[in-house]
Structures are given as C-alpha cells and as structure tokens.
C-alpha positions in Angstrom: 0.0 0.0 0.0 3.0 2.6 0.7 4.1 2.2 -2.6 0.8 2.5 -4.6 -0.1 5.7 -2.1 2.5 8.0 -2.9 2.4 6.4 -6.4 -0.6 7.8 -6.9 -0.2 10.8 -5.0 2.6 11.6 -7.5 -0.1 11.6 -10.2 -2.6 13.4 -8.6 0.3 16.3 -7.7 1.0 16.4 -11.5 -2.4 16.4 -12.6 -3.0 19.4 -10.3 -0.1 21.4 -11.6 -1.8 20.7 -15.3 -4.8 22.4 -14.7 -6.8 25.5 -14.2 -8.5 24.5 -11.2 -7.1 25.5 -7.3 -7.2 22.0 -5.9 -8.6 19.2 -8.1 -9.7 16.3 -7.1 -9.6 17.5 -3.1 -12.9 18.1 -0.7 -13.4 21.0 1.6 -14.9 20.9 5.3 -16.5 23.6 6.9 -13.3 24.6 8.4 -11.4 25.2 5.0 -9.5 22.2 5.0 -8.7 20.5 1.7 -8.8 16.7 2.1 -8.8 13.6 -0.3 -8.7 9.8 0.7 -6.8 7.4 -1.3 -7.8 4.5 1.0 -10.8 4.8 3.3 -10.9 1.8 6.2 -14.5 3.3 7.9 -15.2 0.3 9.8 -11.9 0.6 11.3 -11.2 3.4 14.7 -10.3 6.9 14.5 -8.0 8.8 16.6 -8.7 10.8 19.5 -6.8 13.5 21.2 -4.4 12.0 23.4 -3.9 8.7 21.9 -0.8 7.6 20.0 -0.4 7.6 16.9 2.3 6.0 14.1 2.2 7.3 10.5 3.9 7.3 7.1 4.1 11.2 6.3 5.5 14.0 3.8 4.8 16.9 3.1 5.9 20.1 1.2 4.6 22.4 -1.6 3.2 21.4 -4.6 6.4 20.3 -6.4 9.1 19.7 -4.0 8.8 17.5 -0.5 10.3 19.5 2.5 10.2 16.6 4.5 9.7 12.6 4.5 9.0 10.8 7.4 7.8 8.0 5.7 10.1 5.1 7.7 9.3 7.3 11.0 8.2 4.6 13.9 8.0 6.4 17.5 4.2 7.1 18.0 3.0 10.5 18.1 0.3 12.0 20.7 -2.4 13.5 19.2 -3.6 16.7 20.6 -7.0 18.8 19.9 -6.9 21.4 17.2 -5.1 24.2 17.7 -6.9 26.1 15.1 -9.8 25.6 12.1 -8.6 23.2 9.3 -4.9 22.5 11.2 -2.6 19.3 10.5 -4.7 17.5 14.2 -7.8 18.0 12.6 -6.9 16.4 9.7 -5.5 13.7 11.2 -8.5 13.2 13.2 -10.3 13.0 10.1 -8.9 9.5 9.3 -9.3 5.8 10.8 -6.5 3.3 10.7 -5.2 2.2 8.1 -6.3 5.5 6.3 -3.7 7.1 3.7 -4.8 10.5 2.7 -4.0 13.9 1.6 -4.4 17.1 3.3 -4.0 20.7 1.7 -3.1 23.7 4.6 -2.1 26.9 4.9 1.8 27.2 5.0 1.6 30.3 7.2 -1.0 28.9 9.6 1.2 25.7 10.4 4.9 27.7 10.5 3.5 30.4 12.4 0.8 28.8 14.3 1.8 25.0 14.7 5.2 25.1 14.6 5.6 28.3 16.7 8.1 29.9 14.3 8.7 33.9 14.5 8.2 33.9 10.9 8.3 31.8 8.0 11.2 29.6 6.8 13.3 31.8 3.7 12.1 29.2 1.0 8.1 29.6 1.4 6.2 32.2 0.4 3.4 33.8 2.5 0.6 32.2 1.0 1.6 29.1 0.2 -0.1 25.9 0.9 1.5 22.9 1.9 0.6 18.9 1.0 0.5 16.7 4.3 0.8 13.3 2.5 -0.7 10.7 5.5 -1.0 6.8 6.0 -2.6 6.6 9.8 -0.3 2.8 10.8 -1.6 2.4 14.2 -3.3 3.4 17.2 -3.1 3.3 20.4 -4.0 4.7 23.9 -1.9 5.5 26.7 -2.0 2.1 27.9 -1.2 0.0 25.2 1.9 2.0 24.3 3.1 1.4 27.8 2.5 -2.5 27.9 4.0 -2.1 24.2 7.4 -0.5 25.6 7.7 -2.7 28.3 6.8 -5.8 26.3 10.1 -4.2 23.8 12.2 -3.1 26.9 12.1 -7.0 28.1 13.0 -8.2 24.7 15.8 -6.0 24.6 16.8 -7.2 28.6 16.7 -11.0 27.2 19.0 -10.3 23.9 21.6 -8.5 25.4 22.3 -11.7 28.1 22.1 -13.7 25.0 24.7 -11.3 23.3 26.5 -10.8 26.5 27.4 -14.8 26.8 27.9 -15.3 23.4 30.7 -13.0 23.8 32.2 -14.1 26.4 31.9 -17.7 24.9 33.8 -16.7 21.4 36.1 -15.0 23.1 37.2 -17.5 26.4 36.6 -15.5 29.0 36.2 -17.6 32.2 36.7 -15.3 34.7 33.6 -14.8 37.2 31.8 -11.3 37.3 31.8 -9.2 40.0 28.6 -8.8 42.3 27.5 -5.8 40.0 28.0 -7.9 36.5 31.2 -6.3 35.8 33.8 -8.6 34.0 37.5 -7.4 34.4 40.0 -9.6 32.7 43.8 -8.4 33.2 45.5 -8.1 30.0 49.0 -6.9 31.2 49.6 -6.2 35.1 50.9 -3.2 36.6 53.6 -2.6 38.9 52.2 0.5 40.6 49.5 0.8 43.6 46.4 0.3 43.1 43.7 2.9 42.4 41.4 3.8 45.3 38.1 6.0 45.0 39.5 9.8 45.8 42.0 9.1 43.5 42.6 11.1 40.4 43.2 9.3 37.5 44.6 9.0 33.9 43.1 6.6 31.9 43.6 5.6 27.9 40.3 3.4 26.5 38.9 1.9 23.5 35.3 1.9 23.5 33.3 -1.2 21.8 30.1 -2.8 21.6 30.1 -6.4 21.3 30.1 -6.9 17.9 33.7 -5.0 18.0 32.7 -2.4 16.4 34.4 1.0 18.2 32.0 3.4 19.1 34.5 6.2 21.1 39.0 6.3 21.7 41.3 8.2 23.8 43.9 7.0 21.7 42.1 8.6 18.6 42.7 12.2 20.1 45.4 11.2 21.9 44.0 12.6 24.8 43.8 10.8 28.1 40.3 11.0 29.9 40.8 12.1 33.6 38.5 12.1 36.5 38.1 11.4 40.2 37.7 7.9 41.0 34.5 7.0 42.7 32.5 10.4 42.5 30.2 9.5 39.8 32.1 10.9 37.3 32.1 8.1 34.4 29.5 5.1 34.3 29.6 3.1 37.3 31.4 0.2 35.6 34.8 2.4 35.2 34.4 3.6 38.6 34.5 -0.4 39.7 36.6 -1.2 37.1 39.2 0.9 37.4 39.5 0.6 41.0 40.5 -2.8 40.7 43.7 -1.8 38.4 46.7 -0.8 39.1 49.0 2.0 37.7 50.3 0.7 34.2 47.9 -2.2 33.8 46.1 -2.7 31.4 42.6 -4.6 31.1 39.7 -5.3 29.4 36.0 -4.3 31.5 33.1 -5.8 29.5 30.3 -4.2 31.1 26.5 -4.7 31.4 24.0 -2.3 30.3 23.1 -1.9 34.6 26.2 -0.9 35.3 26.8 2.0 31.9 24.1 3.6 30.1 20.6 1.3 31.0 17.2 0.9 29.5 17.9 4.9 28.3 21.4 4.8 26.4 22.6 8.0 25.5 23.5 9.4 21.7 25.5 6.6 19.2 24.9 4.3 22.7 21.6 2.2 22.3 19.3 0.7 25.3 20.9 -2.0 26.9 24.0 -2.2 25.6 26.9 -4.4 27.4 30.1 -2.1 26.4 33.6 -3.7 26.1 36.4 -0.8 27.2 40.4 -1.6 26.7 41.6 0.3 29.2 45.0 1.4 30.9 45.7 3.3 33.7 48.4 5.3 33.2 48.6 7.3 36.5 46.9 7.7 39.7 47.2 11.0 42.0 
C-alpha cells in the first residue's frame, strides 16, 4: 500500500499542476480544509486527542517535498486542534489504516503550529503545503506502555544472550563481580592500586560487542581524567578501574546496569553491554 499511495499521490500532484482549477480532485470541510482519501478503512477506529499515533508522512509544496518521514516509527500523541482546518484535525479525520491527503495553509502551520517567529526563507506567504498521510496504528496511553515494556524485556533478554555469546567466542572464564562487571587483566601493573578519591589518567577503546568502536582516547590522543568513585564516568569504570593498578592494562566488559541502562545515551543504544580496553596510566 506505501508504494501504490505515494504512487498515486505523484499523479494526482502532476495532474493538479496541469490544470486550471485550485485543488482538483480534493474536498473541503467547513473549516477550509482541503482533504482527499486514497484509501478509506471506515469500519476501522479513529483517533482521538491524546492517543498515540504512528504514521507514514511527507509533506511540502506542490512540487518539492520538505520533509519525508515515511520510515518514521516512535508514536505521536495526538492533541485537539489548535486552530480551524490544522494538521490534528486532519489527522482526526482518518481511521486506521487510512492514507490521505491534506492541503493547509503554510503560514498557519509555520506560524501557528510550529511556533516559528516567521516563515522559513524558501516559502512564500501564502503558500499551501501537502501533508501526504497513512494513519499505521493506534493506540492509547496504555497500550503503548505495555508495548514499551513488552520491547524493553525483549531487549533485557538479547543483550544476556549477546553478552554470553561474547564471552563464549572470546574464552573469558573469569567470574563477574557482584554488579555484572567482568574485568580480565590483560597486562599487570607494577604501581599501587587505584582507590576512590584518586585522580586518574586513563587511555580506553570503547566497543560494543560486535567489535565495532564506538568512542578512543587514543584517537585524540587525549587521556580522559577524573576522580575515581565520584560519579564521574559510568559506574562500571568507577569499579573497574578501582580494581587496576598504575600501568595495567585490562579489558571491563560491562552490562547495560552498570553504563548507560534501559535509556542509552547518543551513538549508545538501550541496553547495551560495552567492552572498554583500558590502561591506567597514572593515579594522583
């Protein structure tokens, strides 16, 4: 159906730019919205504000998309109108399963919608802009809860998989700490050993489990230093490094628990075990 919608809403675009009339083959509500279905499912539900909502979406002007959001996934909450004839209304309009067309005023949804001080340099006052729909899914506060938890678990069982299949392929036998944290001693120091208070100078290599290096010290050639124990780093360093003395150098493969959790953090996904080489080269 994606491909047959904006298929056809190519023709329909073209077809409209060859004739005389304002908006061919589009209806208008009592609010001055400009709407045409490609696919009506009536028997199906509608949205209401405050539900959830996942969609396949461009839009633009007339001849040129400003933006495609057509592989877009995280739901949407819907909210009540914020005007006559604005993009909530319209997509109040549909049920699921719906893919549609909607015609609006560009300077109602910059100035209005969007909250912008004044339109973007490319778009005329004026204009009108094409909201190109396919309403996926619906869902209430409720069932995207039970849906993120339901994902959040799957994600929790994977990463032990991942975790022990890593640790199988590369024959590590050494037991976790109570936390989760593996710490396997690739080359021993000869200094004391780091204690929390400590500052410390550390070199790393950041991985996820597949190998692939996701952040280096040694790239910028810049140590990382920080005060052991203070809640500087991720937990895992803080325990990992306090188990290391000055010139070793080990490897910490650590759980998701123990670094960035169920939230990640930018390039770093939701539970994620992290492998760090790591080498302390001096502790003050």
């Amino acid at each position: 159906m994606k491909k047959s919608f904006f298929g056809l809403l190519a023709i329909v675009l073209l077809f409209s730019a060859c004739t005389n009339s304002k908006f061919p083959g589009y209806e208008k509500n009592d609010n001055g919205l400009y709407y045409q279905f490609f696919s009506s499912n009536t028997d199906s539900v509608q949205p209401k504000s405050g539900d959830f909502i996942t969609m396949s979406m461009t839009y633009g002007l007339q001849d040129s998309i400003l933006v495609d959001a057509r592989t877009a996934t995280r739901p949407m909450q819907l909210i009540d109108p914020q005007y006559k004839g604005d993009i909530f209304e319209a997509i109040a309009m549909m049920h699921k399963g719906d893919s549609a067309s909607f015609i609006l005023s560009a300077d109602s949804f910059f100035l209005k919608t969007s909250g912008m001080r004044q339109l973007p340099p490319f778009i005329d006052s004026g204009s009108m802009l094409y909201f190109n729909l396919r309403l996926d899914n619906i869902q209430n506060e409720e069932q995207l809860r039970n849906e993120d938890m339901k994902r959040m678990a799957k994600m929790q069982e994977e990463e032990i998989s991942k975790m022990q299949t890593y640790l199988d392929d590369n024959n590590i036998s050494v037991e976790p700490t109570s936390s989760g944290l593996y710490y396997i001693i690739q080359s021993k120091g000869k200094g004391r050993q780091a204690k929390a208070g400590d500052k410390v100078k550390v070199h790393y290599t950041g991985k996820f489990l597949d190998g692939t290096k996701f952040d280096s010290s040694h790239d910028r050639d810049q140590p990382i230093e920080f005060e052991l124990g203070k809640g500087r780093v991720i937990r895992g360093w803080d325990e990992g490094i306090a188990l290391m003395k000055k010139g070793e150098k080990a490897t910490l493969v650590i759980p998701s628990s123990i670094a960035y959790g169920p939230s990640g953090r930018q390039g770093i996904p939701p539970y994620s075990t992290l492998v760090f080489d790591v080498e302390l080269l001096d502790i003050n």
